[in-house]
Backbone as ProteinMPNN parsed JSONL, in Angstrom:
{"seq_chain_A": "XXXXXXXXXXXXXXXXXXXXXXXXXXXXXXXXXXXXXXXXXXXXXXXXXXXXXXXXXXXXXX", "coords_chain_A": {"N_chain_A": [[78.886, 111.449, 116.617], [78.293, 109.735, 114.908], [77.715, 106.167, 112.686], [77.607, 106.812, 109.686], [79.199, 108.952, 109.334], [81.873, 107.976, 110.24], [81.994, 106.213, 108.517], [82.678, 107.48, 106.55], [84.619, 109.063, 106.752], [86.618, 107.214, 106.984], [86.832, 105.788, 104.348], [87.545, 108.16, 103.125], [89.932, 108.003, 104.134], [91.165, 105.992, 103.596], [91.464, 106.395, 100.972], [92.481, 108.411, 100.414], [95.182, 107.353, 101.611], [95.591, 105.48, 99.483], [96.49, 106.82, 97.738], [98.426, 108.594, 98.147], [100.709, 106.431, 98.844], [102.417, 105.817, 97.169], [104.224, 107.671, 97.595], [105.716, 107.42, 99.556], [104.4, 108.465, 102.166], [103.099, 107.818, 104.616], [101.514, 108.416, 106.867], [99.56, 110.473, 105.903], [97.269, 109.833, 105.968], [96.089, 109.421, 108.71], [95.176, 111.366, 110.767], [92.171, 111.294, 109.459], [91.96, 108.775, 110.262], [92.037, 108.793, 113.063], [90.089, 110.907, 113.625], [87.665, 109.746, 113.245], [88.174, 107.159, 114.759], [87.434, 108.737, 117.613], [84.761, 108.428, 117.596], [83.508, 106.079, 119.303], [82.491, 103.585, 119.456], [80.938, 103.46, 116.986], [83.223, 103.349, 115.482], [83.905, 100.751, 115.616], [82.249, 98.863, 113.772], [83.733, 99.788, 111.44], [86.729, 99.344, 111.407], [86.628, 96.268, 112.298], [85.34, 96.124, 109.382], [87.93, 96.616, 107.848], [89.356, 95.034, 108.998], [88.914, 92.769, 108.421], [88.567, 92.584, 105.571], [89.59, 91.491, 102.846], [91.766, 92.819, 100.727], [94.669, 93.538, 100.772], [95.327, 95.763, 101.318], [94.016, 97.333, 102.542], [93.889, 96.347, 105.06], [96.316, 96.691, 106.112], [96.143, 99.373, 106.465], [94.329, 99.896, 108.591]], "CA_chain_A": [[79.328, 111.542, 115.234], [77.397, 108.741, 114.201], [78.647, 105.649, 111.726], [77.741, 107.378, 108.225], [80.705, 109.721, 109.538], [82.667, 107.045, 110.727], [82.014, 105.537, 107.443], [82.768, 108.412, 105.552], [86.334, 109.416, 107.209], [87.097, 105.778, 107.101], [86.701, 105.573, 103.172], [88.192, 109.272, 102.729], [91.781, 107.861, 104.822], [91.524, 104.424, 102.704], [91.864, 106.889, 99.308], [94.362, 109.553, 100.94], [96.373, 106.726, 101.525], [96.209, 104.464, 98.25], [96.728, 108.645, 96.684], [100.345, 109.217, 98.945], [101.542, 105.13, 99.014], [103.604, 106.075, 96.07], [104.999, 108.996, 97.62], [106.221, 107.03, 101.047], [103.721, 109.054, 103.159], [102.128, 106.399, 105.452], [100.965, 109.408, 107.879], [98.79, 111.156, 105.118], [95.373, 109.271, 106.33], [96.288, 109.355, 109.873], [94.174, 112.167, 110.888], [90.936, 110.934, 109.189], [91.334, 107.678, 111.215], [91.839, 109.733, 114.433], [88.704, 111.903, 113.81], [86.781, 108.137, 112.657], [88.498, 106.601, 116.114], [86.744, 109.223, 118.559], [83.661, 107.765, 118.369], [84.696, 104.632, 119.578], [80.949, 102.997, 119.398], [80.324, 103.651, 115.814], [84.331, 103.097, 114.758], [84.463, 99.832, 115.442], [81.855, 98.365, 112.631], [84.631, 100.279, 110.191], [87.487, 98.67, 112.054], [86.057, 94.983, 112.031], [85.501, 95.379, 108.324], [89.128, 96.867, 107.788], [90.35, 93.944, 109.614], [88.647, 91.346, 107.813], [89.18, 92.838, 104.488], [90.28, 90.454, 101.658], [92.397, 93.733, 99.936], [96.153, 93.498, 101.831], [96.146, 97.634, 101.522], [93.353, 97.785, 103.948], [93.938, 95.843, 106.413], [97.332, 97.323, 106.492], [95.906, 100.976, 106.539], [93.506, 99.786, 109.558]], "C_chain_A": [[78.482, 110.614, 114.363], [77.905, 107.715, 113.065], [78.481, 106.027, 110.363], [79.083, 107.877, 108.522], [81.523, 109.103, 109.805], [83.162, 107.104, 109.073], [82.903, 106.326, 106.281], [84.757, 108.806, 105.593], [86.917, 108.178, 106.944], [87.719, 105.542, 105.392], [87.311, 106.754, 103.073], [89.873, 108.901, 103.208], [92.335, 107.049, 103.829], [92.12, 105.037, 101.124], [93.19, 107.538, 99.224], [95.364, 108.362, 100.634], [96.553, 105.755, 100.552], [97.126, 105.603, 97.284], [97.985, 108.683, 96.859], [100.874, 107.683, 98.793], [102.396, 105.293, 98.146], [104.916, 106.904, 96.483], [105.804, 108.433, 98.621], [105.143, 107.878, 102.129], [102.811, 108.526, 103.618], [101.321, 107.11, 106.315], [100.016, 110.113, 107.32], [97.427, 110.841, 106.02], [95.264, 109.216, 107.724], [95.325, 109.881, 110.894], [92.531, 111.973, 110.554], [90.628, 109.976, 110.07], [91.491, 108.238, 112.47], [90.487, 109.912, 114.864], [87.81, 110.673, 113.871], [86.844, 107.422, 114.033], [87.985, 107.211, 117.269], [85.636, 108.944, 118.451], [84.104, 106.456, 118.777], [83.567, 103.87, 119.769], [81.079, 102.462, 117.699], [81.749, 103.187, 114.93], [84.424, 101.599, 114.774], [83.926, 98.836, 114.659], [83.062, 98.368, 111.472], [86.299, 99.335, 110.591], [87.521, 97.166, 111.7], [85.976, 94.853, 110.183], [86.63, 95.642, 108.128], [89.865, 95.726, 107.791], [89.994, 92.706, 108.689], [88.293, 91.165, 106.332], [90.015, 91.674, 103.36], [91.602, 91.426, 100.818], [93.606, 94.038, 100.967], [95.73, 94.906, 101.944], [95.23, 97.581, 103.05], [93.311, 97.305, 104.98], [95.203, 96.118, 107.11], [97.273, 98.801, 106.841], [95.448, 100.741, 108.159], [95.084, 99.805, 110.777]], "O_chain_A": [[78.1, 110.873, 113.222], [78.642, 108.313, 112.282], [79.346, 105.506, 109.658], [80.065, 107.316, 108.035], [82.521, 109.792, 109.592], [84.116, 107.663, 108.532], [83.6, 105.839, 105.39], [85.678, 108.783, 104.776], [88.081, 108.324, 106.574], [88.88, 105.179, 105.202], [88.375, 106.294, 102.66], [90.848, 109.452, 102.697], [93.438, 107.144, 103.291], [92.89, 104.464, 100.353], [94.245, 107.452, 98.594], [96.16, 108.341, 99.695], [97.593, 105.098, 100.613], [98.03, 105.405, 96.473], [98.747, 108.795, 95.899], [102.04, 107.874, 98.449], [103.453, 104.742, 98.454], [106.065, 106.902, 96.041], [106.884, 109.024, 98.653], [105.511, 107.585, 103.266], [101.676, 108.656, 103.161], [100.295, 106.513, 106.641], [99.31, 110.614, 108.196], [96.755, 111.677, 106.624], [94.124, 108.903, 108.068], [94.746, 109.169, 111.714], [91.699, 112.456, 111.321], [89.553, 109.94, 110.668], [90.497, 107.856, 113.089], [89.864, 109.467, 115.828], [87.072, 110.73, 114.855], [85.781, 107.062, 114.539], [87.948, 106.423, 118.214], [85.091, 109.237, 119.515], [85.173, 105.956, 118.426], [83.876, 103.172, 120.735], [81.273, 101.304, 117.331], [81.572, 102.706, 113.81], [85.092, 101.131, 113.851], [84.628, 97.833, 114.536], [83.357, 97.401, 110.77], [86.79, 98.687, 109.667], [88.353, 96.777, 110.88], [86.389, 93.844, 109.611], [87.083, 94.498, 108.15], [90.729, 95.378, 106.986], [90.792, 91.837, 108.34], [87.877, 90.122, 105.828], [91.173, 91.283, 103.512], [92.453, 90.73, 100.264], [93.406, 94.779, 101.929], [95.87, 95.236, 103.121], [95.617, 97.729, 104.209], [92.68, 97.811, 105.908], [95.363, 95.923, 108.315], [98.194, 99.382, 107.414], [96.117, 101.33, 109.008], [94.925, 99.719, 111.995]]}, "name": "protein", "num_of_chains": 1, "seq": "XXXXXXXXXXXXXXXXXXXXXXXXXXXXXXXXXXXXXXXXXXXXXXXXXXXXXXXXXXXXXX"}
Protein backbone atom coordinates (compact mmCIF):
# COMPACT_ATOMS: atom_id res chain seq x y z
CA UNK A 1 0.00 0.00 0.00
CA UNK A 2 2.72 2.19 0.66
CA UNK A 3 2.78 5.33 3.37
CA UNK A 4 1.29 8.15 0.95
CA UNK A 5 -1.84 5.70 1.34
CA UNK A 6 -1.35 5.18 4.80
CA UNK A 7 -1.08 8.84 4.97
CA UNK A 8 -3.93 9.53 3.03
CA UNK A 9 -6.62 7.11 4.86
CA UNK A 10 -5.11 8.30 8.05
CA UNK A 11 -5.99 12.08 7.32
CA UNK A 12 -9.40 11.04 5.47
CA UNK A 13 -10.55 9.01 9.19
CA UNK A 14 -9.06 12.17 11.23
CA UNK A 15 -11.87 14.46 9.09
CA UNK A 16 -14.74 11.67 8.99
CA UNK A 17 -14.40 11.76 12.49
CA UNK A 18 -14.04 15.58 13.55
CA UNK A 19 -17.37 15.57 10.53
CA UNK A 20 -19.65 12.72 12.82
CA UNK A 21 -18.14 13.84 16.65
CA UNK A 22 -21.20 15.95 16.82
CA UNK A 23 -23.42 13.32 15.80
CA UNK A 24 -22.06 10.60 18.60
CA UNK A 25 -20.68 8.34 15.81
CA UNK A 26 -17.19 7.33 17.11
CA UNK A 27 -17.28 4.25 14.50
CA UNK A 28 -17.59 6.57 11.35
CA UNK A 29 -13.55 6.59 10.72
CA UNK A 30 -13.11 3.13 11.81
CA UNK A 31 -12.84 1.57 8.51
CA UNK A 32 -10.27 4.06 7.05
CA UNK A 33 -8.01 3.19 10.05
CA UNK A 34 -8.52 -0.56 9.36
CA UNK A 35 -7.65 -0.23 5.61
CA UNK A 36 -4.41 2.39 6.97
CA UNK A 37 -3.66 -0.57 9.78
CA UNK A 38 -3.07 -3.45 7.08
CA UNK A 39 0.01 -2.32 6.12
CA UNK A 40 1.46 -2.56 9.31
CA UNK A 41 5.14 -1.28 8.06
CA UNK A 42 4.04 1.93 6.60
CA UNK A 43 1.03 2.49 9.45
CA UNK A 44 3.06 2.92 12.07
CA UNK A 45 4.92 6.42 11.01
CA UNK A 46 0.94 7.63 11.01
CA UNK A 47 0.37 6.00 14.36
CA UNK A 48 3.57 7.46 16.16
CA UNK A 49 2.53 10.87 14.92
CA UNK A 50 -1.21 10.32 16.09
CA UNK A 51 0.18 9.40 19.35
CA UNK A 52 2.37 12.20 19.88
CA UNK A 53 0.00 14.72 18.59
CA UNK A 54 -0.36 17.98 20.63
CA UNK A 55 -4.41 18.17 19.30
CA UNK A 56 -6.44 15.91 22.22
CA UNK A 57 -8.94 14.82 19.10
CA UNK A 58 -6.15 12.94 17.55
CA UNK A 59 -4.65 11.20 19.77
CA UNK A 60 -8.00 10.12 20.89
CA UNK A 61 -9.05 9.08 17.26
CA UNK A 62 -5.58 7.03 17.06
Amino acid sequence: MGAAVVADLGGRALAVARTVEEAGDREAHADLLRRAAADEFASVPLGLELNDSGDLFERAVE
